[in-house]
C-alpha positions, 0 to 999 in steps of 0.5 A: 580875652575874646573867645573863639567861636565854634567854627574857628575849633579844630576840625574834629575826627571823621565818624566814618567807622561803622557802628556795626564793627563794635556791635561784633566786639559786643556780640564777642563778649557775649560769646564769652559770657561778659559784659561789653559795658565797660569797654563801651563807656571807655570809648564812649558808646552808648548802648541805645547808640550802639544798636542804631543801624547806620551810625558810625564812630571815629577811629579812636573809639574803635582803638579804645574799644578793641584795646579794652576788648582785647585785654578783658577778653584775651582774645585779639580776634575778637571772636573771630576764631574758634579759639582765643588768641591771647593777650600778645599774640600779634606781638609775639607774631611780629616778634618772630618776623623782625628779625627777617632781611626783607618785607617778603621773608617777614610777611610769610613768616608772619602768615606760617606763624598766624596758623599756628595760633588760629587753624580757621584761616590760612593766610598765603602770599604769592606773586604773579607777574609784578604783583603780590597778594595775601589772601586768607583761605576760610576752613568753613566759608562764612565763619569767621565773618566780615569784621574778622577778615577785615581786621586780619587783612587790616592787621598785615596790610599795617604791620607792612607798611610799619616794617619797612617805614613805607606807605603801600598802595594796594592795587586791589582788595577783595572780600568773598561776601556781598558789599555791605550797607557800610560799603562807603567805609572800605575806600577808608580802609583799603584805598583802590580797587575793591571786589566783593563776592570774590572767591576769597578775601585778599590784598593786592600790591606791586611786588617790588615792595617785598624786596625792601628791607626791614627798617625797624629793630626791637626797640622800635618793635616795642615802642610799636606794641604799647600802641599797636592798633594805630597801625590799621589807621596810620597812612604814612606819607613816604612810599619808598616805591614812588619814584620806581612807580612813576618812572614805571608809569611814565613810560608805560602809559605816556599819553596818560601820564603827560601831565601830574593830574594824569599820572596821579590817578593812574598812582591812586593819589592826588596830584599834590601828594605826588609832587610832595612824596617826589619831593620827600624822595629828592625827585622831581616830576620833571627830572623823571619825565626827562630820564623816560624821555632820554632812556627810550631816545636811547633805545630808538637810537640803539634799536631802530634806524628811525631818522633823528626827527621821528626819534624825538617824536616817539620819545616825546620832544616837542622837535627835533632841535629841542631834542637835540639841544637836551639831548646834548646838555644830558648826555655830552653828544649829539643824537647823531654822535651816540648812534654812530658810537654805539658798537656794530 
């Protein structure tokens, strides 16, 4: 039988997690006064590879190391905090928060619960207009370092996505120190906007997200805690807001929005990703565009005694006869005849 040559193998893993995160976990063992070498070898670091400045590893070996970090050192900062948090806490964190009706509920528990276990941070979450934040608050700027807050923001930012079975896309994401020579590998992580420098580290999302129902139980919580760290790299394909997002979009930002490519990057995904999440939603891109399309034709024909020509032009038909041939296979009536039955 014919071998298969090299480059016909699968794919392998993207090496992109900077080496200088598992540096920190060494540097944790040593704060403890043990040896980091087992760990290391579990997820196959050498220490002459561990010391290189620039280089990286995949996904999976951080997994293993911070697995096998977090057990031998019981401590699930990693050093991170002025004190432990032992083996379980972010389970114990989790377990206090499933119980919750909705994303909201849970999130401020998880973040009530988590100074409990760590007074170094305090994490807030708050809402301004549509949009909602978690930001941590450092009692002594600069202490707890770049990898704790990353893994903490990583941490809630999974755990959310998780408990609502939805991928969420974060507007912005921004760290109180200076962008990193390993700057590349935070698109990663946290894919939008990013802002070093800022006043505090924090995560930025649409909040409408914190409405949504829970949608795992204890069972699942379980099965979730054999292999929880998974949740700081799993992208979930659905995002339960998508079709919101789009009908959101398409009337705010129409020229923008015309075709798929354009309505994609002001979504932050690929035009491919779009018309596969619609589809997984039981939408279509089109479908949407044409309920945009009649809701403003309605509110014209309401609100204004624009003639019915302009009225098709403002809600983005390509004529008036078009218009009024959708208009009537959609709504039963005319444009003319909807106006003249609205009251007053």
């Amino acid at each position: 039988m014919p071998t298969r040559s090299t480059n016909e193998t699968t794919p392998q893993p993207a090496i992109a997690t900077p080496m200088a995160f598992a540096r920190v976990i060494a540097g944790a063992y040593q704060r403890y006064g043990q040896d980091p070498a087992r760990a290391l070898k579990l997820a196959q670091i050498t220490p002459s590879k561990l010391q290189q400045p620039d280089a990286r590893i995949t996904a999976r070996q951080m997994e293993i190391l911070s697995g096998a970090a977090m057990q031998e050192l019981d401590d699930e900062a990693l050093g991170a905090f002025s004190r432990r948090l032992p083996w379980g806490s972010y389970g114990m964190l989790a377990r206090a928060s499933i119980t919750s009706p909705n994303l909201g509920i849970a999130l401020r528990r998880w973040c009530r619960h988590h100074a409990l276990l760590a007074d170094d941070i305090t994490l807030r979450l708050t809402t301004t207009g549509d949009s909602a934040a978690i930001t941590i608050d450092e009692r002594e700027p600069g202490k707890v370092g770049e990898f704790g807050l990353v893994h903490v923001l990583r941490n809630i930012h999974g755990l959310a996505c998780w408990y609502v079975d939805s991928r969420i896309p974060l507007r912005s994401t921004s760290f109180p120190f200076a962008a990193p020579p390993h700057v590349d590998a935070y698109g990663l992580m946290f894919p939008g906007p990013l802002q070093f420098k800022a006043a505090q580290a924090g995560i930025r999302f649409d909040a409408r997200y914190l409405a949504l129902p829970l949608r795992r139980d204890e069972k699942a919580l379980q099965q979730m805690l054999q292999r929880a760290l998974p949740l700081t790299v799993l992208q979930y394909r659905r995002d339960r807001l998508l079709v919101q997002q789009v009908r959101q979009a398409l009337a705010a930002w129409p020229e923008q929005a015309h075709n798929a490519d354009g309505l994609a990057a002001l979504l932050n995904i690929s035009a491919r990703t779009l018309h596969r999440q619609l589809k997984e939603e039981g939408a279509s891109l089109q479908a949407l565009k044409d309920e945009v399309r009649f809701e403003r034709a309605k509110d014209l024909l309401n609100r204004s005694g624009k003639p019915v020509k302009q009225v098709a032009t403002a809600a983005g038909f390509k004529n008036e006869k078009s218009f009024i041939r959708a208009f009537r296979q959609a709504t039963g009536t005319s444009p003319a005849e909807f106006r003249r039955s609205l009251p007053g």
